[in-house]
C-alpha positions in Angstrom: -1.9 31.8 8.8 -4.9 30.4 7.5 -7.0 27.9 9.1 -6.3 25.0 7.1 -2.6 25.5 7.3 -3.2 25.9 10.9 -4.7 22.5 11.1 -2.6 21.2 9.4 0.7 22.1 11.3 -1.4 21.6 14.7 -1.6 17.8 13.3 2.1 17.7 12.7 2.9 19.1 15.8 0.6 16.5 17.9 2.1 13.7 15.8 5.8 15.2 16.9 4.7 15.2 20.9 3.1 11.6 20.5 5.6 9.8 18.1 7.5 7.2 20.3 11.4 8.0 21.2 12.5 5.9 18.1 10.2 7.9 15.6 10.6 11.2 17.0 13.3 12.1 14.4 10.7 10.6 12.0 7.6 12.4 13.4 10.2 15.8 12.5 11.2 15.2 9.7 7.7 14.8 8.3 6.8 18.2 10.1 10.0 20.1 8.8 8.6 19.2 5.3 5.2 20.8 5.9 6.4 24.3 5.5 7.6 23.3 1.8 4.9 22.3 0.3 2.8 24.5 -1.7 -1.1 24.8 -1.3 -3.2 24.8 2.0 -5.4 21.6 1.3 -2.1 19.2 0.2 0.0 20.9 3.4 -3.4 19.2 5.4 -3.0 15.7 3.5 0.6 15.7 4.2 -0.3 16.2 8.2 -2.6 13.6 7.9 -0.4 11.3 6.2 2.3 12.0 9.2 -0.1 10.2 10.9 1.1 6.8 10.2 4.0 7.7 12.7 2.2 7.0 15.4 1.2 3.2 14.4 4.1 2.4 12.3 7.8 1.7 12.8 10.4 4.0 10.8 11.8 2.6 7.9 15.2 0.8 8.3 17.9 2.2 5.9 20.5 0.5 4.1 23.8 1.7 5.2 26.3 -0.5 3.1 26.1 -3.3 0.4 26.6 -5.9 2.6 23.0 -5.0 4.1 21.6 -4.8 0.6 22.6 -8.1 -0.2 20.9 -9.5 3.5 17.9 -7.4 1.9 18.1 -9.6 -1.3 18.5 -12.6 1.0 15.4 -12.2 3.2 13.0 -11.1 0.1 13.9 -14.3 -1.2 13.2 -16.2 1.6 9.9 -14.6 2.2 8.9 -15.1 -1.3 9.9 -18.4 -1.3 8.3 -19.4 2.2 5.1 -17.4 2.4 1.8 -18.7 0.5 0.0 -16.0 -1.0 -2.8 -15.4 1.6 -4.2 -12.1 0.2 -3.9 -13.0 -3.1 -6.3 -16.4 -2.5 -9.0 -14.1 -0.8 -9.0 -12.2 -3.4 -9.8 -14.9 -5.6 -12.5 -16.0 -2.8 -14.1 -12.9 -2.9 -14.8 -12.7 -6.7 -16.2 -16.2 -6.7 -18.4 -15.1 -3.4 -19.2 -12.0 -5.8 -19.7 -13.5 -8.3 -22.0 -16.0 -7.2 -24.6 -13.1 -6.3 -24.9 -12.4 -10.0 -26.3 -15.7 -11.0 -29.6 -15.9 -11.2 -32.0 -16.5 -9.4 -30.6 -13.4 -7.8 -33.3 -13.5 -4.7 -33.9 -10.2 -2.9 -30.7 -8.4 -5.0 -31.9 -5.6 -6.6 -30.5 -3.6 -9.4 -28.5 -1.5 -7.1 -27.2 -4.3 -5.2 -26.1 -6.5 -8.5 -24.5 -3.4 -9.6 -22.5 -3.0 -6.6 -21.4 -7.0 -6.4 -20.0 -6.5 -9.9 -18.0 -3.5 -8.9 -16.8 -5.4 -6.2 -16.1 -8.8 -8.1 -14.2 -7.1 -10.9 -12.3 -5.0 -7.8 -11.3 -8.4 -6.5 -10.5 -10.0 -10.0 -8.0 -6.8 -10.3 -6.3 -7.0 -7.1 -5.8 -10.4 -7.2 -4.2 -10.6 -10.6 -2.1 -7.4 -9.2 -1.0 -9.2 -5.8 0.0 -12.5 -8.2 2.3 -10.8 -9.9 3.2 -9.0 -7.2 4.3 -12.0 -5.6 6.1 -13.5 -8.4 9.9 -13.3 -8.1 12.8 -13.6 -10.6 15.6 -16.3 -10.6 17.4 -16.3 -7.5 20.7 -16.6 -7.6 22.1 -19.8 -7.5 25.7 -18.7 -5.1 26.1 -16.8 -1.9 28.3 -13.9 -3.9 27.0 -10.2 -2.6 27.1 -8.7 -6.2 24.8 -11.2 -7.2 22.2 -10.6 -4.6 22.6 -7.0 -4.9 21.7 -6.9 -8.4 18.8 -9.5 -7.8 17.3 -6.9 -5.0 18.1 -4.1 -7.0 16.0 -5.9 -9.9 13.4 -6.8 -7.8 12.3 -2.9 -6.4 12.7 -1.9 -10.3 10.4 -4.4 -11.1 7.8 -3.7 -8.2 7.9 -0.1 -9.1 6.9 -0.7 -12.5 4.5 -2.8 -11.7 2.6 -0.4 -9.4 3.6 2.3 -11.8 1.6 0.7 -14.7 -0.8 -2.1 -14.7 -0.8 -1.7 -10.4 -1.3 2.4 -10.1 -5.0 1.8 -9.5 -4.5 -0.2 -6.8 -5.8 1.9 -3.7 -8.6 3.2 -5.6 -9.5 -0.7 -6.1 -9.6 -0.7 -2.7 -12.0 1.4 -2.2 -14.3 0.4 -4.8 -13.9 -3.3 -3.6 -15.8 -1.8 -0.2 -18.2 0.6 -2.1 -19.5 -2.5 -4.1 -19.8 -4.2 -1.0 -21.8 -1.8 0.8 -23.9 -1.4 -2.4 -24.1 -5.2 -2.7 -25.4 -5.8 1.0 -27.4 -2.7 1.3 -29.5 -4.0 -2.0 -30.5 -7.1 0.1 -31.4 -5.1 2.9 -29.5 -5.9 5.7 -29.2 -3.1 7.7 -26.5 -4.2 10.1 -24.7 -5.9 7.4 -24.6 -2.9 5.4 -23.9 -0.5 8.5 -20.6 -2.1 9.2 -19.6 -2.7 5.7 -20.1 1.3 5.6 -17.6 1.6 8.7 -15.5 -0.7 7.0 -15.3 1.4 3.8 -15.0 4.4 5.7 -12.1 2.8 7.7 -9.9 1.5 4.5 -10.4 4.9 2.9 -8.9 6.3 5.9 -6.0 3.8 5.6 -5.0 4.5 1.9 -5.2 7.8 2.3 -2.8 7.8 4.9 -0.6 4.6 3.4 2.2 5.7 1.0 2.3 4.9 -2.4 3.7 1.4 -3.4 5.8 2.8 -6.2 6.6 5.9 -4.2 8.1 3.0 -1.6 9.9 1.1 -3.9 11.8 3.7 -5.9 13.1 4.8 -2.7 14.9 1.9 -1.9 16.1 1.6 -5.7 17.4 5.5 -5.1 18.8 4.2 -1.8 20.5 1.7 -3.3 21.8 3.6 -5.9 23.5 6.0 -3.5 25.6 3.3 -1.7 26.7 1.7 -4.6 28.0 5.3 -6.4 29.7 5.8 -2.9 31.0 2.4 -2.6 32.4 3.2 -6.3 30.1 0.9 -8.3 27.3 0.9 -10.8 23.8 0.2 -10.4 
């Protein structure tokens, strides 16, 4: 075996001996698949992807319709109820951007003005993304399952498209949003400023590279859903 796929099960095999009782099966699961997939360095980045195991519940499956339309239920209510947080900092951070690239720019140098652009437009695009991200079609109006199947249902199809199209640059907008920063502050020469905003970048990196994709996510549960409905006898 060579070393990388060595590494690579080693990491899958710590993962399975630290996973907690309730993500054991998990923790397996992710280290059966290891032996199927095909090249050394993506065998590695599927180990190190296992990771998230050991700081993240396992997913809760749908097992009927009746669950699917709690599903629908609770999305609603948590779209209805929640403010959009992330989205307003966003929007915070490209007018704090953006306010670096009006002149009199002070001790900014080229560098750094390129690098609070990067990061302003970054912000502009995640923040558009998480708005529509958090927009939600019409509820429905009675308590009937069917309904709120079909409005869940709609709701992962629509999420997955929109992280398949105008939202598939997401995590790399992530990282540039911290790259721009570290340019940004490290052209006004604060050293300390700059040397966390580096740990910070490294640290996010680290995070989306382990995260799943959204659209990955979501056209899970539209599959899973899809398979209780043909067993319950009914059509997507």
């Amino acid at each position: 075996m060579r070393p990388v796929r060595k590494l690579a099960v080693r990491i899958s095999e710590t993962v399975v001996e630290r996973a907690r009782p309730r993500c054991k099966e998990w923790a397996q699961g992710l280290a059966h698949e290891i032996e199927f997939v095909e090249g050394d360095w993506r065998a590695l980045g599927w180990a190190i992807g296992s990771l998230r195991v050991l700081v993240r519940n396992p997913p809760t499956p749908l097992r009927n319709v009746a669950e699917i339309a709690r599903a629908g239920r609770l999305f609603a209510g948590s779209r209805e109820h929640t403010p959009p947080i992330i989205c307003l900092l966003m929007v915070m951070q490209v007018i704090s951007n953006g306010l670096h690239l009006v002149p009199p720019t002070g001790r900014v140098g080229p560098l750094g003005l390129a690098g609070f652009a990067i990061a302003a437009l970054s912000a502009a695009y995640m923040a558009v993304l998480l708005w529509l991200d958090t927009r939600m079609s019409q509820r429905p109006e009675d308590m009937d399952d069917c309904a709120w199947i079909e409005f869940y249902r709609r709701e992962m199809v629509r999420r997955r498209d929109l992280y398949t199209g105008f939202g598939a640059l997401f995590p790399a907008s992530m990282v540039l949003w911290c790259a721009g920063m570290v340019l940004g502050y490290g052209g006004m020469a604060r050293l300390y400023v700059t040397s966390c905003l580096i740990a910070f970048c490294v640290f996010v990196t680290f995070v989306v590279s382990l995260s799943p994709r959204p659209a990955e996510s979501f056209q899970r549960k539209v599959d899973e859903v899809d398979s209780i409905l043909r067993q319950g006898g009914r059509e997507a």
